[in-house]
N, C-alpha and C positions, 0 to 999 in steps of 0.2 A: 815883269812877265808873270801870270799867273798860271794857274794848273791846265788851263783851257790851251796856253801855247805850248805847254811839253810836247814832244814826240815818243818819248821813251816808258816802257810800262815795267815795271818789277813783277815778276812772275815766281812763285812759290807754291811749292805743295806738287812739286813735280814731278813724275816715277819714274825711277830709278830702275830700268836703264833708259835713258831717255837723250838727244843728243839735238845739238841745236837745229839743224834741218827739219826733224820732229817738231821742236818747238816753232818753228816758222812755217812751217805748214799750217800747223793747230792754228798759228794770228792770222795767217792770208787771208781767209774766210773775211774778215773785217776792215782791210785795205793792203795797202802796198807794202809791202816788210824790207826795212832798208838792210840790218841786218838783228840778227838773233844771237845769244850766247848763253851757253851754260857754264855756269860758276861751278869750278871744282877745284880739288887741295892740290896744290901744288908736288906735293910728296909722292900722291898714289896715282893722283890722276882720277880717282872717286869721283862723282860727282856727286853736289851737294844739296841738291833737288831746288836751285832755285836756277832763275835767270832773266835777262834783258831783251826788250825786242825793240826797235826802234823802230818806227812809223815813217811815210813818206810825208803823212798828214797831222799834222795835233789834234785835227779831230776824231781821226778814225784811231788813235792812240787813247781817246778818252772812250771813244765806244769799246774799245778792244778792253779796257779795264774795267768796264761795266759790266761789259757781259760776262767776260773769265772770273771775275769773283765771284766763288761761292758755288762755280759751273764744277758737277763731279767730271774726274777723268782718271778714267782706267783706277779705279776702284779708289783714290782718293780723292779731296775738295780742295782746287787752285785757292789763291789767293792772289789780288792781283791790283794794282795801283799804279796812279800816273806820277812820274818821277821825274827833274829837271832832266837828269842825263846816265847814262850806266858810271862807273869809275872810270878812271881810265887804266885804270889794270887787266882794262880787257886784251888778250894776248899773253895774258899772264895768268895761266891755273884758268884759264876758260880752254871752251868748245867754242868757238867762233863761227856761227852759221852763216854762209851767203847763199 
């Protein structure tokens, strides 16, 4: 499996306050969003300005990380790449968007 059949995109550089339904919003624009999550500490419940969005498509998951990198948003610059799969510690210190 190479990077072309991921679904899933790593997203960073994300403002704070910001919660997964935000961040699935922001990918719709590029296809179907299975779901979305924001990584935060388990302790505070913070979040730690990154997160996962999963694609219906691997393609529209490879456009969605083309375009978000490097795209300003709300006064900082994403970062943003195509990834086998989120952890599975999602459920765990995430914001779980559906």
């Amino acid at each position: 499996m190479g990077i072309a059949d991921y679904r899933t995109i790593y997203v960073s550089g994300l403002p704070c306050p910001m919660n997964a339904r935000e961040l699935s919003e922001l990918c719709r624009e590029y296809g179907d969003v299975v779901v979305a999550s924001i990584e935060r500490d388990p302790q505070t419940g913070a979040p730690w300005g990154f997160g996962y969005v999963e694609f219906a498509v691997p393609e529209t998951a490879l456009r969605a990380a083309r375009s978000l990198h490097g795209k300003r948003y709300r006064g900082g610059v994403l970062a943003a790449r195509s990834i086998d799969r989120a952890p599975d510690r999602v459920g765990q210190g995430v914001d779980p968007g559906r």
